[in-house]
C-alpha atoms as an extended CHARMM CRD file, in Angstrom:
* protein
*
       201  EXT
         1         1  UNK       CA             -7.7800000000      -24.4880000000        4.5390000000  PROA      1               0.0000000000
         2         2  UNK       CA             -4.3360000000      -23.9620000000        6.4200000000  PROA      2               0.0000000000
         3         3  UNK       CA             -2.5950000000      -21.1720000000        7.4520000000  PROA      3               0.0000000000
         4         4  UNK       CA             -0.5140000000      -21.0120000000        4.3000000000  PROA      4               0.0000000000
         5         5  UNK       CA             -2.9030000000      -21.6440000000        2.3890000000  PROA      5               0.0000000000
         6         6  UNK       CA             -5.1120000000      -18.5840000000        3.7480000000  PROA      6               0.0000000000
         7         7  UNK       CA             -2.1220000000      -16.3150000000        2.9800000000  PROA      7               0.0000000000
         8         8  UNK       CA             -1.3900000000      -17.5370000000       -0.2150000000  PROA      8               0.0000000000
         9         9  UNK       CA             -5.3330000000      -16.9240000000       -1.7920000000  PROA      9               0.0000000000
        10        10  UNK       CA             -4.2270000000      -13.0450000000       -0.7270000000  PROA      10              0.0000000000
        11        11  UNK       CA             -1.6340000000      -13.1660000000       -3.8900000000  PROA      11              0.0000000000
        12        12  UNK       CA             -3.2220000000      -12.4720000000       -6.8220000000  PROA      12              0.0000000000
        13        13  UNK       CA             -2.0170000000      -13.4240000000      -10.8160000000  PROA      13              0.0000000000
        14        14  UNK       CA              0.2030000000      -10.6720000000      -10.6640000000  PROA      14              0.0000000000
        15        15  UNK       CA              3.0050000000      -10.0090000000       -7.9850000000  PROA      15              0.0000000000
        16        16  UNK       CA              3.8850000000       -6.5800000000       -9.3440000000  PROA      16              0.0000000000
        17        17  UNK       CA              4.3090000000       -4.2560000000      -12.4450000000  PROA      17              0.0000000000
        18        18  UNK       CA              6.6480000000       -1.8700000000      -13.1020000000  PROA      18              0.0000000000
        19        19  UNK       CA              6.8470000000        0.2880000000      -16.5840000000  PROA      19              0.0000000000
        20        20  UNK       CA              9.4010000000        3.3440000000      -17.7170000000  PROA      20              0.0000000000
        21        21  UNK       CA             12.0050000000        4.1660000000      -20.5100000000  PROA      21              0.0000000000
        22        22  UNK       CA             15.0390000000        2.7060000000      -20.7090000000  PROA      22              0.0000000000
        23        23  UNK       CA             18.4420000000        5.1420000000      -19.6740000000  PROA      23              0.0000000000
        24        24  UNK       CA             19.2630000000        7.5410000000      -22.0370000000  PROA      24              0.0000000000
        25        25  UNK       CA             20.3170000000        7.3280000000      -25.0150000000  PROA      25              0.0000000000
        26        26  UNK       CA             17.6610000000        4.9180000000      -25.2500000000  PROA      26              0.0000000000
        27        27  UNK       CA             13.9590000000        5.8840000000      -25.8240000000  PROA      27              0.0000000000
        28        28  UNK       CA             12.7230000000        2.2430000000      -25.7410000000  PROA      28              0.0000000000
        29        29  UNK       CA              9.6480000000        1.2080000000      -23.7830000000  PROA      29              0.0000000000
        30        30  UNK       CA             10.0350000000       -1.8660000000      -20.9020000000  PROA      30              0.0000000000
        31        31  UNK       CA              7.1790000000       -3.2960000000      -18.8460000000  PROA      31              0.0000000000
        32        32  UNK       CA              8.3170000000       -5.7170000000      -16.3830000000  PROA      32              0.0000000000
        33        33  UNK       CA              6.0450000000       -8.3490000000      -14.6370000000  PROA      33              0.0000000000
        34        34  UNK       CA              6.0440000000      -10.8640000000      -11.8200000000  PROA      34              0.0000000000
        35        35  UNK       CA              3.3880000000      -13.4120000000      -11.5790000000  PROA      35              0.0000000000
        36        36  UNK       CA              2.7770000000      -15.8090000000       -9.5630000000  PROA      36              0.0000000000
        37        37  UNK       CA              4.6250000000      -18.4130000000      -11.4510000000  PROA      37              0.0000000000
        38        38  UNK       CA              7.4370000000      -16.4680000000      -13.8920000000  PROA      38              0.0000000000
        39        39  UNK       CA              8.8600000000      -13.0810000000      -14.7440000000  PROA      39              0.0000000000
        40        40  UNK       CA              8.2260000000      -11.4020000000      -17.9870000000  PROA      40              0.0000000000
        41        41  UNK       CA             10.2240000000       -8.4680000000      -19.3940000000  PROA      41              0.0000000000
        42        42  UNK       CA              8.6860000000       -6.7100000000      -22.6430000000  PROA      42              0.0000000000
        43        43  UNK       CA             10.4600000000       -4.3930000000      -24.6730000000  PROA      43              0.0000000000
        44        44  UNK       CA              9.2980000000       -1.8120000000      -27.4880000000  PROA      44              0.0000000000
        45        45  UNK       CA             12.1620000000       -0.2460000000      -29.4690000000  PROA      45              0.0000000000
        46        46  UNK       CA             11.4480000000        3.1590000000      -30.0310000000  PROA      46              0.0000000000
        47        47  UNK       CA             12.7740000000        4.3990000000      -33.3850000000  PROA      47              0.0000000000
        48        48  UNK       CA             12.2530000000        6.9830000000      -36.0410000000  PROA      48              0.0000000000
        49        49  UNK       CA             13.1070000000        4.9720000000      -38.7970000000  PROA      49              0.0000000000
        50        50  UNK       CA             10.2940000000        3.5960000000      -40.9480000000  PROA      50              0.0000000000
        51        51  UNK       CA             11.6380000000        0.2830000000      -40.8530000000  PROA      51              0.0000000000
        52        52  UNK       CA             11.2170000000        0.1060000000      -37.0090000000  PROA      52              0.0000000000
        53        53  UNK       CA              7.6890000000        1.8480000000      -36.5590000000  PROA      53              0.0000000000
        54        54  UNK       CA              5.8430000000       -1.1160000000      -36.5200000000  PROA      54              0.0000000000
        55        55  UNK       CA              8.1030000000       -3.8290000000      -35.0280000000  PROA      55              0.0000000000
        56        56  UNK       CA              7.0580000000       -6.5550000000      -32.5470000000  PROA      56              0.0000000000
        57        57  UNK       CA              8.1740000000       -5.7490000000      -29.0030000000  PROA      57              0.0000000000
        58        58  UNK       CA             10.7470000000       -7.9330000000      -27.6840000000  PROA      58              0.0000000000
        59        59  UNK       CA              9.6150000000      -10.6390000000      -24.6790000000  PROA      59              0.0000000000
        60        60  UNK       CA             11.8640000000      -12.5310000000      -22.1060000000  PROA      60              0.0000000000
        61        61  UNK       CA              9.7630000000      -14.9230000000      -20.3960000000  PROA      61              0.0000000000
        62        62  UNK       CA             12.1290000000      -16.9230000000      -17.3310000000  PROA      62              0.0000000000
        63        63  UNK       CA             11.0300000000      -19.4490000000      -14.0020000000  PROA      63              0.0000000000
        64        64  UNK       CA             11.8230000000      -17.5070000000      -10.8500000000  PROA      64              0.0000000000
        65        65  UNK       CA             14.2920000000      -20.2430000000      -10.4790000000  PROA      65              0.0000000000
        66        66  UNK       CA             15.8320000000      -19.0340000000      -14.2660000000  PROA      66              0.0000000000
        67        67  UNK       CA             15.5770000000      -15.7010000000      -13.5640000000  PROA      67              0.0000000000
        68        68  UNK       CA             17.2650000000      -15.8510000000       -9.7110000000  PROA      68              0.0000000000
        69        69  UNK       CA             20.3000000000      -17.3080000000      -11.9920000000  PROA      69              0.0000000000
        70        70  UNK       CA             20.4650000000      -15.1180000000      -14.9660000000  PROA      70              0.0000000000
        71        71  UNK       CA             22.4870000000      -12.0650000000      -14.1870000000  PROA      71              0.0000000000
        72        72  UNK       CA             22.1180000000      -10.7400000000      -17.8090000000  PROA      72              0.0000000000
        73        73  UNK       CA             18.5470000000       -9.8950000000      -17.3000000000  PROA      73              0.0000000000
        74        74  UNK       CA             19.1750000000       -8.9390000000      -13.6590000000  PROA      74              0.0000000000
        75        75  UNK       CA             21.2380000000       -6.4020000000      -15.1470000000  PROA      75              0.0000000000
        76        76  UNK       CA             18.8530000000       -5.1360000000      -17.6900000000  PROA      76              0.0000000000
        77        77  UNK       CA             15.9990000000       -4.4230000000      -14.7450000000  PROA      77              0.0000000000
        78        78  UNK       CA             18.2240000000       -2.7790000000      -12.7270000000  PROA      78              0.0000000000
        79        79  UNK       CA             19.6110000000       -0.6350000000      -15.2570000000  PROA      79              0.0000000000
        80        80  UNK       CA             16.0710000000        0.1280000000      -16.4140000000  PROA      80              0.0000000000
        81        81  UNK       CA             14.1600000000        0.6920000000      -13.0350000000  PROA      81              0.0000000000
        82        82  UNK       CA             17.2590000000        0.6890000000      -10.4550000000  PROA      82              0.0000000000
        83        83  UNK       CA             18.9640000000       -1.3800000000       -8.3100000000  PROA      83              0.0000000000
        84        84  UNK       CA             15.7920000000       -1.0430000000       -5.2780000000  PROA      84              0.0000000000
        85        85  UNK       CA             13.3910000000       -2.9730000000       -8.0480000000  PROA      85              0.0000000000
        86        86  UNK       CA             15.9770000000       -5.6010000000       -8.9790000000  PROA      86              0.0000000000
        87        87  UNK       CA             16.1910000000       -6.4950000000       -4.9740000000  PROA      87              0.0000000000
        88        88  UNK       CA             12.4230000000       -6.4720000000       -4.6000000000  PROA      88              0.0000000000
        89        89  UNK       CA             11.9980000000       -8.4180000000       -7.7650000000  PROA      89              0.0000000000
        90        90  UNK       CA             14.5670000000      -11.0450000000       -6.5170000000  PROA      90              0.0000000000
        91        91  UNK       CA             12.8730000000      -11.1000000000       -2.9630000000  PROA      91              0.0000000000
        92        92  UNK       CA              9.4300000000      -12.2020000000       -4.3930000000  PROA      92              0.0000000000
        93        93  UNK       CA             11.1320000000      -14.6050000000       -6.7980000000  PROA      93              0.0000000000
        94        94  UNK       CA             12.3960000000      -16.2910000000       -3.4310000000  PROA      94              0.0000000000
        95        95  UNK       CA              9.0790000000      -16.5120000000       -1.7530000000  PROA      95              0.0000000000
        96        96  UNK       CA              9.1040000000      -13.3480000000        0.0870000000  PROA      96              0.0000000000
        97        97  UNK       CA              5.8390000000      -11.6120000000        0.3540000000  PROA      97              0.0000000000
        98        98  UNK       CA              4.8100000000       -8.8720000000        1.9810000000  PROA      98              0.0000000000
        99        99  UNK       CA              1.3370000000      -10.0770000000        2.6970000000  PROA      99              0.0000000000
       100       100  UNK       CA              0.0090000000       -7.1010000000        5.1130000000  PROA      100             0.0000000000
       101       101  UNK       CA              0.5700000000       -4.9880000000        2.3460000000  PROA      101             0.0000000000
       102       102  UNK       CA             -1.7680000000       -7.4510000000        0.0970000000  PROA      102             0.0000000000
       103       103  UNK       CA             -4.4600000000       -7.4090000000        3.0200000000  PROA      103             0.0000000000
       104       104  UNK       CA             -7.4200000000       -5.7430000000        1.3030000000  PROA      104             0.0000000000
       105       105  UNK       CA             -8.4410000000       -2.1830000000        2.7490000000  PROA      105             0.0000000000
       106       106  UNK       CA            -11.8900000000       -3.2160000000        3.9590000000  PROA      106             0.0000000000
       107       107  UNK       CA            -10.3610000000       -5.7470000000        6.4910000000  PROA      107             0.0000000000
       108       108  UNK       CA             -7.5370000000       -3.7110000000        7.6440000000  PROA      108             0.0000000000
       109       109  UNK       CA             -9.7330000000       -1.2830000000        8.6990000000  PROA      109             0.0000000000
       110       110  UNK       CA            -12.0380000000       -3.9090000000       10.3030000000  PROA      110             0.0000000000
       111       111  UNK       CA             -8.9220000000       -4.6450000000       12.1920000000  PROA      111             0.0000000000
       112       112  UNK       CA             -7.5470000000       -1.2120000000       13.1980000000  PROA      112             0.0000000000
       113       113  UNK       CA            -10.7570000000       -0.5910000000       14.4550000000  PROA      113             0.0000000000
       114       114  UNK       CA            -10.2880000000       -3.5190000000       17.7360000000  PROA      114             0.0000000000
       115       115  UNK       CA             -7.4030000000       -1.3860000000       18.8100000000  PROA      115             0.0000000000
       116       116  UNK       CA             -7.6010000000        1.2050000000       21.5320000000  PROA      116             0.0000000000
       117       117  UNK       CA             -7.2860000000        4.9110000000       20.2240000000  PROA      117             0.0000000000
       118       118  UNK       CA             -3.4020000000        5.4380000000       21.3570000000  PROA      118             0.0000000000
       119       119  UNK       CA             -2.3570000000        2.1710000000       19.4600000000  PROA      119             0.0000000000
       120       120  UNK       CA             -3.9130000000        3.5710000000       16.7760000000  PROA      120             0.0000000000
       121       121  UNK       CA             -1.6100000000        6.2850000000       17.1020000000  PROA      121             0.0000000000
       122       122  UNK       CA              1.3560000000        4.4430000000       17.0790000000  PROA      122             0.0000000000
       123       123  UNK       CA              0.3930000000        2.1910000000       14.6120000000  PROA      123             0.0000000000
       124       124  UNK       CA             -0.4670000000        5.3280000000       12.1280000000  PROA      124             0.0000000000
       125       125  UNK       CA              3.2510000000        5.6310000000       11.9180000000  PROA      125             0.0000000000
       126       126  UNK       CA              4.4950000000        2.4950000000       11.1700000000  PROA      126             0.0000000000
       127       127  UNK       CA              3.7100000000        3.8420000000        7.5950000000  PROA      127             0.0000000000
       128       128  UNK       CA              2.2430000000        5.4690000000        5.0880000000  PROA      128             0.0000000000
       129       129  UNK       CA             -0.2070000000        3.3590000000        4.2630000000  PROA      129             0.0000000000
       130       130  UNK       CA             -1.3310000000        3.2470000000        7.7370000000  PROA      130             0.0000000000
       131       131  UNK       CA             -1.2950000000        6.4320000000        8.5800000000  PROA      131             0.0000000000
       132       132  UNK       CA             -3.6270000000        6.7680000000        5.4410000000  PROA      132             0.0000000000
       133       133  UNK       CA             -6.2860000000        4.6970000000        6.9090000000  PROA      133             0.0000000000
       134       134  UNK       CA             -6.3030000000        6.0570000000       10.3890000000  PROA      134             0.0000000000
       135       135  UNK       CA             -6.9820000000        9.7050000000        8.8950000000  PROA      135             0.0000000000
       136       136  UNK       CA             -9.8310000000        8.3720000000        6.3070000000  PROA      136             0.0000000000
       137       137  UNK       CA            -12.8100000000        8.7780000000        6.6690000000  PROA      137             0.0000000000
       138       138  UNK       CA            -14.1100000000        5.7250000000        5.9410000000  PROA      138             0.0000000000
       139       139  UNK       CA            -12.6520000000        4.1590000000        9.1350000000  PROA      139             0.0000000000
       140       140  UNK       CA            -13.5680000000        6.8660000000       11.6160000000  PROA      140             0.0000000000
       141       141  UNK       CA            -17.3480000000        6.4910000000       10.1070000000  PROA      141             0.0000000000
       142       142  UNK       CA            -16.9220000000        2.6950000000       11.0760000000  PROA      142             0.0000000000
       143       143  UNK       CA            -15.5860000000        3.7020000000       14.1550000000  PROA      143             0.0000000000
       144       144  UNK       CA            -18.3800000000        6.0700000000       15.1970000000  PROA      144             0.0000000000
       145       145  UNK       CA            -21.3850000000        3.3490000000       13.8690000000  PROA      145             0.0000000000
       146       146  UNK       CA            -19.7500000000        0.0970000000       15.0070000000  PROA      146             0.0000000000
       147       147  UNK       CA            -18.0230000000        1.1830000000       18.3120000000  PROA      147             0.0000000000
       148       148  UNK       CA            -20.1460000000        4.1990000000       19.8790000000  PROA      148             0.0000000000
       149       149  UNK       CA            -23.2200000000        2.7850000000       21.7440000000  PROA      149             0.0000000000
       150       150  UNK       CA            -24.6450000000        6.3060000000       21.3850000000  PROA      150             0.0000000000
       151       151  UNK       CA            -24.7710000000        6.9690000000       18.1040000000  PROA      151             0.0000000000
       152       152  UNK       CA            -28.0600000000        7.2070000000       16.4430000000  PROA      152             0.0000000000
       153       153  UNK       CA            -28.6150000000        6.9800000000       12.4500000000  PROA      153             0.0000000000
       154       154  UNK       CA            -30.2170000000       10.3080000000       11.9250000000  PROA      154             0.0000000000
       155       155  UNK       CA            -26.8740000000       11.8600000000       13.6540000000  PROA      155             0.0000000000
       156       156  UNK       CA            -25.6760000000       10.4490000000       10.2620000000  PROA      156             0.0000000000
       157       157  UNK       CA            -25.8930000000       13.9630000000        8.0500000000  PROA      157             0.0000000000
       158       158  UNK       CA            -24.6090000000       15.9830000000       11.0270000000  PROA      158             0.0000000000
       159       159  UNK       CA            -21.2990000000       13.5470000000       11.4300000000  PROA      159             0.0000000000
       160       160  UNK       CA            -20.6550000000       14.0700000000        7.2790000000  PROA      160             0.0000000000
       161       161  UNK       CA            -20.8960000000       17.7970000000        7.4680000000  PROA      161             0.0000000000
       162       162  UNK       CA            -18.7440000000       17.7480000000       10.5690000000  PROA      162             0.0000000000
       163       163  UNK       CA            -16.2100000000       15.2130000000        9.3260000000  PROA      163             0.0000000000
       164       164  UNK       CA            -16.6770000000       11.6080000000       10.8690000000  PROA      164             0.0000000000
       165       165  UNK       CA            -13.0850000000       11.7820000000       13.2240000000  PROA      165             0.0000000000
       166       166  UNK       CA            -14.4030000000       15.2810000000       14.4560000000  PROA      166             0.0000000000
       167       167  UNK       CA            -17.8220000000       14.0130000000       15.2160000000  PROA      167             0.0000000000
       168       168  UNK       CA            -16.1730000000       11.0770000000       17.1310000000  PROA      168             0.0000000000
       169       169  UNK       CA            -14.4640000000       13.6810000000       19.8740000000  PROA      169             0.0000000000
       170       170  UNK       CA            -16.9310000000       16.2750000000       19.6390000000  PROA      170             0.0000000000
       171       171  UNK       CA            -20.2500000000       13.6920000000       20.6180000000  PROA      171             0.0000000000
       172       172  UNK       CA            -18.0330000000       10.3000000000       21.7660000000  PROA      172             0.0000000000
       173       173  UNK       CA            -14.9660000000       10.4120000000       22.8560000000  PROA      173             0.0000000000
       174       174  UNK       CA            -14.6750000000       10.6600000000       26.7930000000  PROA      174             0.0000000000
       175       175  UNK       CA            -11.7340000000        9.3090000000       27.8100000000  PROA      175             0.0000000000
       176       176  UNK       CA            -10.1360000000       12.7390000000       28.9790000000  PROA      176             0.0000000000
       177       177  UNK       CA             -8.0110000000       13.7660000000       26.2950000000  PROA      177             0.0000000000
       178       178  UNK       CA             -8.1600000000       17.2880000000       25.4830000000  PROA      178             0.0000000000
       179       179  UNK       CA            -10.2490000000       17.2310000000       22.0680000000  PROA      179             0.0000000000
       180       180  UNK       CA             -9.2950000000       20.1330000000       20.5140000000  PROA      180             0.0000000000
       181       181  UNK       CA             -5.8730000000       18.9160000000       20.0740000000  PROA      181             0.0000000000
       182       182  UNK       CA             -6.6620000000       15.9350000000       18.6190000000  PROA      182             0.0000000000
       183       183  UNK       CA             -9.2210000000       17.5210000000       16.4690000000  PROA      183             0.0000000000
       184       184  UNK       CA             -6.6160000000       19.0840000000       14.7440000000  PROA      184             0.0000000000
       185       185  UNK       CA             -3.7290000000       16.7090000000       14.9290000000  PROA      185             0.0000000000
       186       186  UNK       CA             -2.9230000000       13.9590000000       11.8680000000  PROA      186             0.0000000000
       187       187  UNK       CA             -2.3010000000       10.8090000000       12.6910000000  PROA      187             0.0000000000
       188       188  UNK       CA              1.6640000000       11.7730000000       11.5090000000  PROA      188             0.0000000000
       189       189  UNK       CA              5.3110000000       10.4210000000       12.5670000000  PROA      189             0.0000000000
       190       190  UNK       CA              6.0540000000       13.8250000000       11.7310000000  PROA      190             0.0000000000
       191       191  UNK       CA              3.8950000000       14.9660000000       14.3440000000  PROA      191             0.0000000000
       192       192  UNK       CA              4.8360000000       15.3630000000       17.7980000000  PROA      192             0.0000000000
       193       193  UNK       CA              1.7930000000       16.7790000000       18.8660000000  PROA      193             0.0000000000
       194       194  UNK       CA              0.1460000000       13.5220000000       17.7520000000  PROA      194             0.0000000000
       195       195  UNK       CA              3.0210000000       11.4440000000       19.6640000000  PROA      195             0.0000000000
       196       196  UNK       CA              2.7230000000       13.3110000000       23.0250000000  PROA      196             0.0000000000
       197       197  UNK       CA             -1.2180000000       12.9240000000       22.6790000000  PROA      197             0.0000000000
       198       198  UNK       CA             -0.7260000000        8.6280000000       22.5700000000  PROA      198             0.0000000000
       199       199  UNK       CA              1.8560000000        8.5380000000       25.3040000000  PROA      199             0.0000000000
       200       200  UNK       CA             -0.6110000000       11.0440000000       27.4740000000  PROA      200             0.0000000000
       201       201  UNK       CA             -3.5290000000        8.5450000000       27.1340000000  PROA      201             0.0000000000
């Protein structure tokens, strides 16, 4: 299996899925959806009148070639879910994925955890999603098994009471960094603390 190919089995059926209510006056009901192979924009009018209770939503089913050309239901997504979506929505129709962001959690962490603890500073604020891995839990407790020749099993009940990223600089970490700071920094752009801790190391 190629490159491409590798990549590609990261996409599943479905792209992306957006729902809301149209702009008011309207009260009707849109779900918008990108597969892998068209785009499909449902619509449920919303009505008071008995006549309208029970109608069939509306569907517009288009190619991504179709729907890169028809400005008429370019118009209708942006005015629905803004301008942001209908740029997003055209970018996957062309072939442009964000595949890091499709990388499954699991191996993303299995990743982060090669790099040396002040990349993973840095990295934590490339964004949000990253910065939400480096804090879990879940990685630091892979950290602390995989990575820490001195860890022993029955440690295990100690290091969840503690918190797994406190147990790793409390029994671990020896590199010189001062641990109480870290102990109570985020991994957080915000942060300077965090910042001046990486560029220390």
């Amino acid at each position: 299996m190629g490159a491409a190919s590798k990549m590609a089995s990261l996409l599943g059926e479905k792209l992306f899925e957006i729902s809301g209510q149209g702009p008011a006056p309207s009260k009707d009901f849109y779900n918008f959806v990108i597969t892998r192979n068209e785009v499909k924009l449902t619509v449920w009018t919303i009505s008071l009148r008995r006549d309208s209770i029970f109608r069939a939503p509306k569907q517009v089913k288009s190619t991504f070639a179709n729907f890169l050309q028809d400005k008429r239901l370019q118009e209708d997504i942006s005015n629905v879910f803004g301008e942001k979506i209908l740029v997003y929505s055209l970018s996957l129709c062309q072939g442009h994925y964000d595949y890091l962001d499709r990388i499954p959690e699991d191996l993303l962490l299995r990743i982060i955890s090669f790099l040396q603890l002040k990349e993973r500073f840095v990295l934590a604020q490339v964004s949000k999603r990253f910065k939400m891995l480096c804090n879990s839990e879940k990685f630091w407790e892979m950290l602390v098994k995989n990575d820490c020749p001195d860890y022993q099993p029955n440690m295990e009940d100690l290091a969840k009471a503690l918190g797994w990223k406190l147990a790793y600089f409390t029994f671990f970490h020896t590199d010189g960094t001062k641990t109480n700071d870290i102990n109570n920094t985020d991994f957080n752009s915000n942060d300077t603390t965090s910042s001046n801790d990486a560029k220390k190391q």
